[in-house]
NUTITI-422224 format. One record per residue (C-alpha): residue in three letters; x, y, z. Coordinates in nm, 4 decimals, always signed. Layout:
! NUTITI-422224
+-----+----------+----------+----------+
|   r |       xx |       yy |       zz |
+-----+----------+----------+----------+
| ALA |        X |        Y |        Z |
...
+-----+----------+----------+----------+
This chain:
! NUTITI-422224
+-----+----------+----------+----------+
|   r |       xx |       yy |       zz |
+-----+----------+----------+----------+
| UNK | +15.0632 |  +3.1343 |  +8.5877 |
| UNK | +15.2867 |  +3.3760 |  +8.4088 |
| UNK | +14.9564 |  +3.4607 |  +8.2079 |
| UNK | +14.7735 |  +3.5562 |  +8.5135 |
| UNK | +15.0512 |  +3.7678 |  +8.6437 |
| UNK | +15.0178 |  +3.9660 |  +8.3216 |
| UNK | +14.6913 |  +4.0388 |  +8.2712 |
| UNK | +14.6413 |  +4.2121 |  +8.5974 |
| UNK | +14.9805 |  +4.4226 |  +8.5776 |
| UNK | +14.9178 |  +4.7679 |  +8.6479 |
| UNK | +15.0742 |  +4.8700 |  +8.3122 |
| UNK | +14.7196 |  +4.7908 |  +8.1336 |
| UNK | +14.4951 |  +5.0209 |  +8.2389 |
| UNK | +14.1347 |  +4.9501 |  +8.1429 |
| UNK | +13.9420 |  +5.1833 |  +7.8954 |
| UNK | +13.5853 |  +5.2893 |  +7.9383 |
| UNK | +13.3536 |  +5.0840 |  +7.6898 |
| UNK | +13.2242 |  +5.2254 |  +7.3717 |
| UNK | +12.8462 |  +5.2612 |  +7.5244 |
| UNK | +13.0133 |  +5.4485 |  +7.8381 |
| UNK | +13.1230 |  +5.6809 |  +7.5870 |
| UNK | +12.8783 |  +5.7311 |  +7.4295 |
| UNK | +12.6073 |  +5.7885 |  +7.7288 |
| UNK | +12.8744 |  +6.0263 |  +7.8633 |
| UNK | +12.8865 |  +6.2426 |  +7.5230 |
| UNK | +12.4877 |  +6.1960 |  +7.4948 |
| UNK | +12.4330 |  +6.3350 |  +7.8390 |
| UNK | +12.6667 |  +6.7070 |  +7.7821 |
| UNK | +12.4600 |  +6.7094 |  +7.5176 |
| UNK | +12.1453 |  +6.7371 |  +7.6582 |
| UNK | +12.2960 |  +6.9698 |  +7.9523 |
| UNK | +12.4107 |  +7.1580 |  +7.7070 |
| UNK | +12.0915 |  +7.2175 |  +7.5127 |
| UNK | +11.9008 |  +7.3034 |  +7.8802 |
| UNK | +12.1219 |  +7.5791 |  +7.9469 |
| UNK | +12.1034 |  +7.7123 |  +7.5935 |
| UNK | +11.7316 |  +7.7404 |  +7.6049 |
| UNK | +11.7644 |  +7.8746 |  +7.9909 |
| UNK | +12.0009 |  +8.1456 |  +7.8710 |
| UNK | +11.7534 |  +8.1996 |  +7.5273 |
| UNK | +11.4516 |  +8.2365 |  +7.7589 |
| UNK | +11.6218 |  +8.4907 |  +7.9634 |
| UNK | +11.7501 |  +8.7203 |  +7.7059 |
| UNK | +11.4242 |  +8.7046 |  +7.5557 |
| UNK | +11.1791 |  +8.7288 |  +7.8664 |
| UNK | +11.0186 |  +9.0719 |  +7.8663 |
| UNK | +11.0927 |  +9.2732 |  +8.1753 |
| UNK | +10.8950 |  +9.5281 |  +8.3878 |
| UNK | +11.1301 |  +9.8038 |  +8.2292 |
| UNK | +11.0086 |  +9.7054 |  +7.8930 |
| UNK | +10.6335 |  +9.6492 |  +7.9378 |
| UNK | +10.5164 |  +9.9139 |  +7.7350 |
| UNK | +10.2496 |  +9.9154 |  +7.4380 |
| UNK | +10.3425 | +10.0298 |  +7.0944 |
| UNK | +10.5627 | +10.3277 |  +7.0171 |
| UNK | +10.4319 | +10.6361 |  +6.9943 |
| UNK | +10.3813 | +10.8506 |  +6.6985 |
| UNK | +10.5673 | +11.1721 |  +6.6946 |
| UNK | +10.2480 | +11.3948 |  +6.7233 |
| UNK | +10.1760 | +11.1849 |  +7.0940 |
| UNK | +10.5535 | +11.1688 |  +7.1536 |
| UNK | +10.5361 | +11.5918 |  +7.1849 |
| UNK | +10.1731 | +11.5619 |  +7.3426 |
| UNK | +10.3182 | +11.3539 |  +7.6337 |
| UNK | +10.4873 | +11.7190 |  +7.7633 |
| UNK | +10.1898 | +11.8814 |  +7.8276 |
| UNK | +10.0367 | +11.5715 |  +8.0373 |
| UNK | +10.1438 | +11.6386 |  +8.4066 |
| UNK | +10.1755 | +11.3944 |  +8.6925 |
| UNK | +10.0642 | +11.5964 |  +9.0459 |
| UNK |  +9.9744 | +11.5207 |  +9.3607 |
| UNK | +10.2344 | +11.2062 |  +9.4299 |
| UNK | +10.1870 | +11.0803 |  +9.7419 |
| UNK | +10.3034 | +10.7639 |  +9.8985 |
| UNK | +10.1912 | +10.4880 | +10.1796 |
| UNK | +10.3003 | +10.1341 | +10.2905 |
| UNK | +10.0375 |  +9.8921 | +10.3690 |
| UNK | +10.0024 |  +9.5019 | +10.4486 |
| UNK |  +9.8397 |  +9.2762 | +10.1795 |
| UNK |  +9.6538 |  +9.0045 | +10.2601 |
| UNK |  +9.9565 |  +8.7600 | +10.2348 |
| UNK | +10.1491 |  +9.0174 | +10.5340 |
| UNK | +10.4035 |  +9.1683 | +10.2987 |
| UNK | +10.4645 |  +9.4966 | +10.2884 |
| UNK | +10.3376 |  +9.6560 |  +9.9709 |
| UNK | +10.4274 | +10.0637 |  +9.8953 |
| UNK | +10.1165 | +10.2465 |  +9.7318 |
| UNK | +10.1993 | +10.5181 |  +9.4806 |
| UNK |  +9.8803 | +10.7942 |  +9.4516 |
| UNK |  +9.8690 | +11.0546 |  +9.2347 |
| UNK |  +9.6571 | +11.2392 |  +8.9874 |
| UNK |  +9.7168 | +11.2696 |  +8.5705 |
| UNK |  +9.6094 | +11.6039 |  +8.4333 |
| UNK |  +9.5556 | +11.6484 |  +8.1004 |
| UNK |  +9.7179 | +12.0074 |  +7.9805 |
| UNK |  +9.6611 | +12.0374 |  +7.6135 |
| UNK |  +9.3975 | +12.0653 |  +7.3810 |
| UNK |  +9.2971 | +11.6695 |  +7.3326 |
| UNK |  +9.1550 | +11.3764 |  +7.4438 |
| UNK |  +9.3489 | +11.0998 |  +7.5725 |
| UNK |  +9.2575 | +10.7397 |  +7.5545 |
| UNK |  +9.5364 | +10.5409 |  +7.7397 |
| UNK |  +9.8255 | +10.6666 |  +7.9526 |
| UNK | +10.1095 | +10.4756 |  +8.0615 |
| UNK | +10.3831 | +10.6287 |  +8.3042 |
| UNK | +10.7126 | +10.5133 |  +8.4710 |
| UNK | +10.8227 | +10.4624 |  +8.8172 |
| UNK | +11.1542 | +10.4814 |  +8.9036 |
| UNK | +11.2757 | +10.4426 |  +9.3133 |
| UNK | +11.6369 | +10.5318 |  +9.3277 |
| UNK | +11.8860 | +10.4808 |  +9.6252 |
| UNK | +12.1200 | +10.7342 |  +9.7917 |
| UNK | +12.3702 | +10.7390 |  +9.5309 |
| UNK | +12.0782 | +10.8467 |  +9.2417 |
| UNK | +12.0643 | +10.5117 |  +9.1112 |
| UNK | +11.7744 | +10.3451 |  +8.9628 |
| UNK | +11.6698 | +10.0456 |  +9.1799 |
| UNK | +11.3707 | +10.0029 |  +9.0910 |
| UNK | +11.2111 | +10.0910 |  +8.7104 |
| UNK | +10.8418 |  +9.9684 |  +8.6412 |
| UNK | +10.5712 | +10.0811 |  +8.3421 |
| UNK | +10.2460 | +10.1016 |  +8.4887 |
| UNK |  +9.9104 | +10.1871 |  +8.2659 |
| UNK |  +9.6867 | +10.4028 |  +8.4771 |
| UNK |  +9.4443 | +10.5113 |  +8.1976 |
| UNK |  +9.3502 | +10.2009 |  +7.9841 |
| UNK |  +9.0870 | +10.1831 |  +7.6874 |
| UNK |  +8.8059 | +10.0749 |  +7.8038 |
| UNK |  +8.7362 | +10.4097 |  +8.0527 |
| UNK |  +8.6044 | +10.7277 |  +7.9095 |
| UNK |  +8.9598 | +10.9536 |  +7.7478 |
| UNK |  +9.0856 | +11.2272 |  +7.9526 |
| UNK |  +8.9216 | +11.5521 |  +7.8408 |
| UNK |  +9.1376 | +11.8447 |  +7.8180 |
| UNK |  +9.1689 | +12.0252 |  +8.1309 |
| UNK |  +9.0596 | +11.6920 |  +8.3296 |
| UNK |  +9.2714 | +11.5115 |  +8.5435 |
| UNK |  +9.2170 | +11.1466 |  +8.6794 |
| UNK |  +9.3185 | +11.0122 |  +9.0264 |
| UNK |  +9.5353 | +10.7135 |  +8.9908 |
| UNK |  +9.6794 | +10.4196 |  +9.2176 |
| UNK |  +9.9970 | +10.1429 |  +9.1828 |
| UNK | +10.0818 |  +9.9277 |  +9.4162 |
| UNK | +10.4786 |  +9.7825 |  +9.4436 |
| UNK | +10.5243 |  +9.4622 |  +9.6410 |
| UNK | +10.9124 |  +9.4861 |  +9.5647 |
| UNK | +11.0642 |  +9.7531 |  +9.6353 |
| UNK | +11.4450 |  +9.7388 |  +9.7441 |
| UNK | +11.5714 |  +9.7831 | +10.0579 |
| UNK | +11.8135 |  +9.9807 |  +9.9320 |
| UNK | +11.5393 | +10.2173 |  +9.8056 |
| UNK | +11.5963 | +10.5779 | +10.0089 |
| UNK | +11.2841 | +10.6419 | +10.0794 |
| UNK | +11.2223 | +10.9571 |  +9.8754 |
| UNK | +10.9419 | +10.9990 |  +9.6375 |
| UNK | +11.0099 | +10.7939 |  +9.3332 |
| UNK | +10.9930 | +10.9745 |  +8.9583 |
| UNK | +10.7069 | +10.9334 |  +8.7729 |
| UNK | +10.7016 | +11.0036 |  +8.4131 |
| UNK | +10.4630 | +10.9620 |  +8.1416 |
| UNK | +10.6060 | +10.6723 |  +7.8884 |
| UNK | +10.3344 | +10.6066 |  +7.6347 |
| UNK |  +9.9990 | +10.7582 |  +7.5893 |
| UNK |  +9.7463 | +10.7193 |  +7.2938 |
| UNK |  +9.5524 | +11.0510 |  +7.1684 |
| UNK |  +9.1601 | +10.9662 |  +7.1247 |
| UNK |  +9.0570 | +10.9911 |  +6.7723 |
| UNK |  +8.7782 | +11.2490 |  +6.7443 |
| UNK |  +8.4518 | +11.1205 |  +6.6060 |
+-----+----------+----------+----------+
C-alpha cells in the first residue's frame, strides 16, 4: 500500500514523452519557416511605387524635362462593381526635337499636411502606338480605385518617370 501512496505523491511530476517533444519542436519549425517566407515575399513583392520599366539612359533622363504634362483634370465615377473610382485626364506634349516611343509618369495624391498618400507609375504611351512626334501631344486617361480618404482633394502631381526616345530609321 505504501507503494501506491508513493507513486502518486505530488513530488513526481510527470514529464512530457519523447514524441511530445518532438511534435512540439517539429511544429515551431514549420511556423517558423511560414513566416519566413511571408516576411521574404513581402520584402520582395514589387509595389505600385516601383512599377517602372528599365532605367533610363542619361540622354532620355535630360529629354524627360522638355516632355510636359497639361491639361490635368479630374472626375469621380462609379464602376461597374459601385465603388468609387477617381479618373485622372490629361494631355502629354512632346517639347523637344524627338520622337517618343513609351512614356511613363507618376501620380502622387497628398493629404493636408503635403504628404504622399498615394504614389502610383502609370504608362500612358506604350510601344505598340505610333511615338509622339515633336510638337504633338497625346490625350491620356488613369483610373484610381484607391485613393485615401485622407487624400485632400487637390489635384495630384503628375510627373514624367520613364520614357523611351524612338530610334530613327
Amino acid at each position: 500500500m505504501q507503494e501506491m501512496l508513493q507513486k502518486n505523491s505530488p513530488q513526481e511530476k510527470s514529464r512530457p514523452s519523447p514524441i511530445a517533444i518532438l511534435g512540439a519542436v517539429l511544429i515551431l519549425a514549420a511556423l517558423a519557416t511560414v513566416a519566413w517566407f511571408v516576411l521574404q515575399s513581402r520584402e520582395n513583392r514589387p509595389s505600385a511605387q516601383t512599377n517602372l520599366p528599365a532605367k533610363m539612359s542619361a540622354e532620355e533622363a535630360a529629354y524627360a524635362k522638355s516632355v510636359l504634362i497639361q491639361n490635368i483634370a479630374l472626375s469621380r465615377a462609379e464602376n461597374f462593381i459601385r465603388q468609387e473610382v477617381t479618373i485622372l485626364n490629361a494631355d502629354a506634349v512632346n517639347g523637344g526635337s524627338q520622337a517618343i516611343q513609351a512614356l511613363t509618369v507618376t501620380v502622387e495624391f497628398s493629404d493636408d499636411l503635403h504628404q504622399v498618400v498615394l504614389r502610383e507609375s502609370r504608362g500612358v504611351l506604350a510601344a505598340p502606338s505610333s511615338p509622339l512626334a515633336p510638337g504633338q501631344s497625346r490625350n491620356f486617361q488613369i483610373s484610381f480605385d484607391r485613393v485615401p480618404s485622407s487624400w485632400n482633394m487637390q489635384q495630384p502631381s503628375v510627373q514624367v518617370s520613364y520614357l523611351r526616345l524612338a530610334v530613327l530609321k
